[in-house]
C-alpha positions as CSV (number, residue, x, y, z in Angstrom):
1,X,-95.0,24.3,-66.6
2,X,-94.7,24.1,-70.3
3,X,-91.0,22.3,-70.1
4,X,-92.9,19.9,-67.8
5,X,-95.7,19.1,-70.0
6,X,-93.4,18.9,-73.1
7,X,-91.1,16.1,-71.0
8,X,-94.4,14.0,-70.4
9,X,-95.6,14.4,-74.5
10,X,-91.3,13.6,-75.0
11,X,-92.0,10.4,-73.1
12,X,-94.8,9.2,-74.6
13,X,-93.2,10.1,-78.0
14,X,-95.5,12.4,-79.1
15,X,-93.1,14.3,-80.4
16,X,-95.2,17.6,-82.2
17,X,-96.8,18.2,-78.9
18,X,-93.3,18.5,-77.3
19,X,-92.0,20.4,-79.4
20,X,-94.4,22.9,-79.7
21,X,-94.6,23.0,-75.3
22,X,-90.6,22.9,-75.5
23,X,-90.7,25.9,-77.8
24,X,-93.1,28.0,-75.6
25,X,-90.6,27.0,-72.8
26,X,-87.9,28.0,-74.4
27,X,-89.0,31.8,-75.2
28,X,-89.6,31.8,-71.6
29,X,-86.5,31.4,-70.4
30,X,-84.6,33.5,-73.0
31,X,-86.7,36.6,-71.9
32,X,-85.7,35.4,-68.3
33,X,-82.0,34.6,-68.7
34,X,-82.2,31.3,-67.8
35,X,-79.3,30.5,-69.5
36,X,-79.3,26.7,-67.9
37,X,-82.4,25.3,-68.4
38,X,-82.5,27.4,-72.3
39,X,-79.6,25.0,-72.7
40,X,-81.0,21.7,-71.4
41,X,-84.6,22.9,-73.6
42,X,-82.6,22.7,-76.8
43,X,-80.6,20.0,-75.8
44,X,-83.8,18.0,-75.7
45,X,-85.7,20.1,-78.8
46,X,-82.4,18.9,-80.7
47,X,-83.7,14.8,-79.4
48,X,-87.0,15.0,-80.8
49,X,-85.6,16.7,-84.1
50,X,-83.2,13.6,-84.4
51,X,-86.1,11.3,-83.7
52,X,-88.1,13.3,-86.3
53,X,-85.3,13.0,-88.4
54,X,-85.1,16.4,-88.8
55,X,-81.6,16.9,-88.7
56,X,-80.8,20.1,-90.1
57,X,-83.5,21.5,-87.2
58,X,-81.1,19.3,-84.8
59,X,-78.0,20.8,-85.7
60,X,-79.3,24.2,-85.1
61,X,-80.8,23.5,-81.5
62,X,-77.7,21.4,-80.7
63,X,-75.2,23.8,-81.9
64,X,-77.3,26.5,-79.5
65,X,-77.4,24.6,-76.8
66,X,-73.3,24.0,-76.8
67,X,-72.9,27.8,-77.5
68,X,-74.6,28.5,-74.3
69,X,-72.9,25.4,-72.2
70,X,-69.1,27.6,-71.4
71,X,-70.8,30.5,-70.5
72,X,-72.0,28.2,-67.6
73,X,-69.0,26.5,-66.7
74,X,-70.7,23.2,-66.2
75,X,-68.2,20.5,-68.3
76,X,-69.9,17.9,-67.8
77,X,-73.0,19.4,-70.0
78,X,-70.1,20.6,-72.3
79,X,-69.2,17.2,-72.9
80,X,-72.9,16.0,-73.8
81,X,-73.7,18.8,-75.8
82,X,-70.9,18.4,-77.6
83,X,-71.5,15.0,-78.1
84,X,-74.8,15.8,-79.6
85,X,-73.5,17.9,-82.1
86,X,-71.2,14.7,-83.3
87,X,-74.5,12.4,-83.3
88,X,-76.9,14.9,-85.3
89,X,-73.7,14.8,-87.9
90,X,-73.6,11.4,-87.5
91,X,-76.8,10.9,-88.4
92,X,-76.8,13.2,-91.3
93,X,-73.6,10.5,-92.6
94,X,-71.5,13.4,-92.2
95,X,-68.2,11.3,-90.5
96,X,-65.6,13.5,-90.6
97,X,-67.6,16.6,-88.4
98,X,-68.9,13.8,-86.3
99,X,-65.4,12.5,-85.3
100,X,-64.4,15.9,-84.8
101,X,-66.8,16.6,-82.2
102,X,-66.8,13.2,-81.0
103,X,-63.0,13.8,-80.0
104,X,-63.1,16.9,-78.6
105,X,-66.3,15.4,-76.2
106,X,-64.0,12.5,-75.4
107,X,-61.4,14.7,-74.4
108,X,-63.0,16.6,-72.2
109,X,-64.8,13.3,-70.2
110,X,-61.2,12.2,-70.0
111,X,-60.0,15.6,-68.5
112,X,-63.0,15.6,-66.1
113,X,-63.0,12.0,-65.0
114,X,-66.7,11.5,-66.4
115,X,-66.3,7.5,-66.8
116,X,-70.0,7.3,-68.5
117,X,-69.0,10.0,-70.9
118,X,-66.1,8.2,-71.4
119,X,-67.5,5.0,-72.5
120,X,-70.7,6.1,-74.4
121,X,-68.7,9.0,-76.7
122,X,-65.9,5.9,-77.5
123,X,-69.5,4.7,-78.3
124,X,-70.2,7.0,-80.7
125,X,-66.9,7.1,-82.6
126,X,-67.2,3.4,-83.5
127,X,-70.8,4.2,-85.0
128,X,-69.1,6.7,-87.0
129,X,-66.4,4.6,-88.0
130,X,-69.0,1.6,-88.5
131,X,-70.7,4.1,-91.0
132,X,-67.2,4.4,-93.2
133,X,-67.2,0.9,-92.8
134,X,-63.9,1.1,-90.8
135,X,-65.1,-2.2,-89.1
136,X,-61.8,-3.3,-88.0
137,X,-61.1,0.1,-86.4
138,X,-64.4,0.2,-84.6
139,X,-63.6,-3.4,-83.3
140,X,-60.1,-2.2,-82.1
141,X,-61.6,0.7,-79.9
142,X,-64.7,-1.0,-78.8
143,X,-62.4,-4.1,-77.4
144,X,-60.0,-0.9,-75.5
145,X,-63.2,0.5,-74.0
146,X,-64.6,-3.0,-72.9
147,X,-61.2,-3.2,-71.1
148,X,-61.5,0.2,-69.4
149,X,-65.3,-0.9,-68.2
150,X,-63.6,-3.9,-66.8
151,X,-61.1,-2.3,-65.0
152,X,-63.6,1.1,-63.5
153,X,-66.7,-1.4,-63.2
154,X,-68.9,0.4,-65.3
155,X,-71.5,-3.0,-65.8
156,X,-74.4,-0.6,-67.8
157,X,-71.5,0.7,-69.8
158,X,-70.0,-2.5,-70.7
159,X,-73.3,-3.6,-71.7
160,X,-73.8,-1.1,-74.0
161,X,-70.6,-2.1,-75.5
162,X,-71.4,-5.8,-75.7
163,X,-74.3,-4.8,-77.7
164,X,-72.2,-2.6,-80.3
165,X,-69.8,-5.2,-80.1
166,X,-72.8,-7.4,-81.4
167,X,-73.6,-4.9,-83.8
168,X,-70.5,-4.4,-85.7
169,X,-69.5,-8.4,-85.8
170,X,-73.0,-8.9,-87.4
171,X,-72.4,-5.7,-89.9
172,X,-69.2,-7.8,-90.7
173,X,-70.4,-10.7,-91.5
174,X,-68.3,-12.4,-88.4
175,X,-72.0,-14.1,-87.0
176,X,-69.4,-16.1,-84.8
177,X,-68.5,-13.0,-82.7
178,X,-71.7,-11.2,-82.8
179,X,-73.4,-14.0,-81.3
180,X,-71.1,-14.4,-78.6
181,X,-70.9,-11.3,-78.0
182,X,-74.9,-11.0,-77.9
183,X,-75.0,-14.1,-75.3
184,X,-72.9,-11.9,-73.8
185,X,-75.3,-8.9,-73.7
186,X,-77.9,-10.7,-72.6
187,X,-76.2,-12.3,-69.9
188,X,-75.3,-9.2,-68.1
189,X,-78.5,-7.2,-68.9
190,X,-80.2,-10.3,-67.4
191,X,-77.7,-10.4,-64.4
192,X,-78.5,-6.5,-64.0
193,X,-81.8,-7.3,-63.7
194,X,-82.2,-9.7,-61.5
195,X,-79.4,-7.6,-59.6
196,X,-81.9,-4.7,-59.2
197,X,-84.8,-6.5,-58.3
198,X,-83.4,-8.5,-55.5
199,X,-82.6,-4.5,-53.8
């Protein structure tokens, strides 16, 4: 009950009354050796704490959450926990840890065949490098990883990378690229939604 009520307060981003349901939840499940859903309740404690910017509090809950993802053998939440390790130091401008978990999420997604996982982590790296202000380098990956989306057909995906495509032209200066790269964006995310509503 109280994970359930924390989601709704998460999704309305009220994020002191999820947290403090998430945290009741959370003791809950420890006592009852729930290791799964412990993990997936600090996984999310670790999202409001970013969105709180809070990120010493996100670390902590995101570095729990990956210590109890092996023990479960699920490798797909391995990937996205260790993913969320990279983003918290990411977001605390700490690069070099970021890349670090960053590459060991990507090569695990690879490993597994987790496409999404693929995409979204190269994703993450090129904020990273975007933050050193290795432009040129985040370009370089970002136009590798709009190839792969081509080739698996992975149109949410590619989207996502249109818009950091976007991004990173525009943080450059190069207003040529980023706006054909955002008509480009909005193109698909249109043709995505007329795509769904016509279902």
């Amino acid at each position: 009950i109280y994970n359930n009520i924390g989601g709704v307060h998460f999704a309305r981003k009220k994020f002191d009354d999820a947290l403090k349901f998430y945290y009741k939840a959370v003791a809950i499940w420890k006592k009852s050796q729930n290791k799964r859903g412990t993990a997936l309740l600090l996984h999310n404690v670790s999202l409001i704490h970013i969105q709180k910017k809070e990120y010493d509090k996100a670390l902590a809950s995101a570095n729990m959450a990956l210590k109890i993802r092996p023990e479960l053998k699920e490798r797909r939440f391995i990937v996205n926990s260790t993913a969320l390790v990279g983003v918290v130091y990411s977001r605390m401008k700490q690069y070099e840890n970021a890349l670090e978990f960053f590459d060991r999420a990507l090569k695990l997604a690879k490993k597994i065949n987790e496409q999404e996982f693929v995409v979204r982590t190269t994703i993450f790296i090129c904020e990273a490098k975007r933050g050193q202000g290795q432009y040129g380098e985040a370009v370089r990956i970002l136009k590798q990883i709009e190839e792969y989306c081509e080739k698996k057909n992975l149109a949410d995906e590619k989207m996502r990378v249109y818009r950091e495509l976007y991004e990173t032209y525009a943080a450059m200066k190069d207003y040529k690229n980023a706006l054909a790269y955002h008509v480009k964006y909005k193109n698909l995310e249109d043709s995505l939604i007329n795509e769904r509503k016509n279902k």
